[in-house]
N, C-alpha and C positions, 0 to 999 in steps of 0.2 A: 504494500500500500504506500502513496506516496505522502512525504510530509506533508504535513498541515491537513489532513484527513483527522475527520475525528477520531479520538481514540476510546475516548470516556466519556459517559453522556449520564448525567444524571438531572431526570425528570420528575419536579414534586413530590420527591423522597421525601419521607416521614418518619423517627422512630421513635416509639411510645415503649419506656418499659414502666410494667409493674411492681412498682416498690407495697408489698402489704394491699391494703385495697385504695391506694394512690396511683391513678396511672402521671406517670413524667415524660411528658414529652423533650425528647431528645434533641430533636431535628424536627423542624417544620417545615413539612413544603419547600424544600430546596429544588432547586435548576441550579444546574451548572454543566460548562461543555470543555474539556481541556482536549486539545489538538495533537495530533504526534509531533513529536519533537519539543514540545513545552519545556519551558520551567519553571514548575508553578508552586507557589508556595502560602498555604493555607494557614491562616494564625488566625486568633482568639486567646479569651483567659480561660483560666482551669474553668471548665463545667459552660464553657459558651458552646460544646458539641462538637466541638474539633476533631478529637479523639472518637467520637462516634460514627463522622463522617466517614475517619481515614478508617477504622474496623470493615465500612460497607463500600468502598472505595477496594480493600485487600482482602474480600471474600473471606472474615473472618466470622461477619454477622450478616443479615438479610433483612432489608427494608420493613416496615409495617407497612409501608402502601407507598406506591410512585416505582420507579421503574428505574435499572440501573444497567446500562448495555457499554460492555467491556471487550473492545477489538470486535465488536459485531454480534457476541452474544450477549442475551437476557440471562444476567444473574441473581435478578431480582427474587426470583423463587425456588433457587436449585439446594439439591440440600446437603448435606455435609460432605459427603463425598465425592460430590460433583463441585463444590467451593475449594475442597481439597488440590483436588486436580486442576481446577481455574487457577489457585492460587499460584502451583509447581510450575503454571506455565509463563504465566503472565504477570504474576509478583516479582521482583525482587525486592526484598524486606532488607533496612538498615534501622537498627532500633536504639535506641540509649543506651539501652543495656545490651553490651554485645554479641551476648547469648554465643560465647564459642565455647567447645569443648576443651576440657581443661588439660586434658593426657592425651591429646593429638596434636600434632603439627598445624601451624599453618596450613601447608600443602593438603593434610588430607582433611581440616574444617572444607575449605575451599570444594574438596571436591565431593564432600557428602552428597549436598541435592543431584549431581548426576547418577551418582552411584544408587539415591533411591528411586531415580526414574528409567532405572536396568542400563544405563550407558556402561559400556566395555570400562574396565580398569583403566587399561591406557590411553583412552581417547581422555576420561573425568580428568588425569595426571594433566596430559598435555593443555588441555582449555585451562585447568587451576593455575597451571605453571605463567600462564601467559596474561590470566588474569590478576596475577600477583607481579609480574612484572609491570602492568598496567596502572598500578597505583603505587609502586616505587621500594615493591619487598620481595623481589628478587632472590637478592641476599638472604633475607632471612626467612624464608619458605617452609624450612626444615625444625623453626624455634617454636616451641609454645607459646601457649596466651602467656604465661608468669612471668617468662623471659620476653616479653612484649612489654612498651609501652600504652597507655591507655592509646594515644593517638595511632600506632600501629595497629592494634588490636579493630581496632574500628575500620582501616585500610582491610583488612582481612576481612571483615565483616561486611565490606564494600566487595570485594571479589568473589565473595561468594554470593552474594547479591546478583553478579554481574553472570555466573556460568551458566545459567540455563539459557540466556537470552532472551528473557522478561522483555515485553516490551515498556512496561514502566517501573520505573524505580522509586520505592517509596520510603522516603526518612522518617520515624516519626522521631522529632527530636534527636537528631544524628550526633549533635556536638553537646547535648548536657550534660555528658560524663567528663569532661574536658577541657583541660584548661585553654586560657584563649591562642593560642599559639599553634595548638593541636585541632582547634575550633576551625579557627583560620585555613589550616593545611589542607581541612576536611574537605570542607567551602570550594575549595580551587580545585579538589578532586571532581566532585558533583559542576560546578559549573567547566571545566574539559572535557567531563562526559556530555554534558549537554552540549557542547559544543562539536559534539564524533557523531549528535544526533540523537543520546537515550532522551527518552523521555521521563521529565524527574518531578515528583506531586514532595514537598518538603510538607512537614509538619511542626507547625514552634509555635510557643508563645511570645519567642525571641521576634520583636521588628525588626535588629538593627541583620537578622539571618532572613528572616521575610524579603528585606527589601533587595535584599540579592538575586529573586528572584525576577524573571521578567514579566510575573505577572502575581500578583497580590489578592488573593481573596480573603475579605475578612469577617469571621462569621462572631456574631452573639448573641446567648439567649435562644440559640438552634437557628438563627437565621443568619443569612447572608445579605450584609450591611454593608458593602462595598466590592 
């Protein structure tokens, strides 16, 4: 498909959960259209729905009503095994927390998701290897997370984000674990992948990481106010 084709399309999304016999509405009636090739980065404050969005954005959670169509499919109603599968193809996740394996390598966190979607041994090595060189760890492929820096550890967590070939890349909060320096280093990772063409949905309550991206949506109170 070519850039600037939609990629994500979410129509009059809605999400109500049940706290006791309180329903709370999450998300009101959201529209939003993000394009291939984007760089888009979603902010609010804690409980303005952000983190609700980006769950039904990453096939984590599934709308109460309105419609969410992701590279051409309707994932508004599919159900966990089928979000599973959306998620392996079409996610790549970078989270705060860098969720790596603590007694693996680099090299083999990196090539976990192929290895669970039956890819050869040697092909997973080969993409890991290239996608660690791609974000400037090279070198250090063969180190653990403990012998890692927080900023490296996160580069890792970026490359393994990148192996499936996701067509969008989603941060939530990529740089909170981090000091600014390693913040910084992240930032200029995600915007030279934007620039090779992925398509990057950020997630912060940070403006001064918002305003990096090329386009700004700002949500509160479940709605989108800018």
């Amino acid at each position: 498909m070519k850039k600037n084709s939609s990629l994500l399309t979410v129509s009059g999304v809605s999400k109500i959960y049940q706290m006791d016999e309180v329903a709370v509405k999450a998300l009101d009636n959201i529209s939003l259209t993000i394009k291939r090739g984007e760089f888009v980065s979603i902010v609010g404050p804690s409980g303005s729905g952000k983190s609700t969005l980006m769950h039904l954005i990453g096939c984590l959670d599934i709308p109460t009503s309105g419609k969410i169509i992701l590279d051409g499919e309707d994932i508004s109603e599919l159900e966990e095994r089928e979000l599973s599968d959306v998620r392996n193809h079409k996610i790549g996740f970078v989270f705060q927390a860098f969720n790596l394996l603590p007694r693996t390598s680099a090299l083999e966190n990196v090539t976990m998701p192929l290895l669970y979607n039956s890819t050869s041994e040697e092909h997973a090595i080969e993409k890991a290897k290239a996608a660690l060189e791609m974000v400037g760890l090279g070198e250090r492929m063969y180190h653990h997370p403990n012998q890692l820096s927080g900023g490296q550890q996160q580069r890792v967590a970026i490359a393994r984000a990148l192996i499936t070939d996701a067509p969008i890349l989603l941060g939530d909060e990529p740089t909170g674990n981090l000091d600014s320096k390693s913040g910084t280093e992240i930032m200029k990772i995600f915007r030279n992948l934007h620039q090779h063409g992925k398509t990057i949905i950020l997630v912060t309550h940070d403006d001064e990481l918002a305003n990096q991206a090329d386009r700004k949506i700002m949500i509160k109170d479940g709605k989108i106010i800018n």
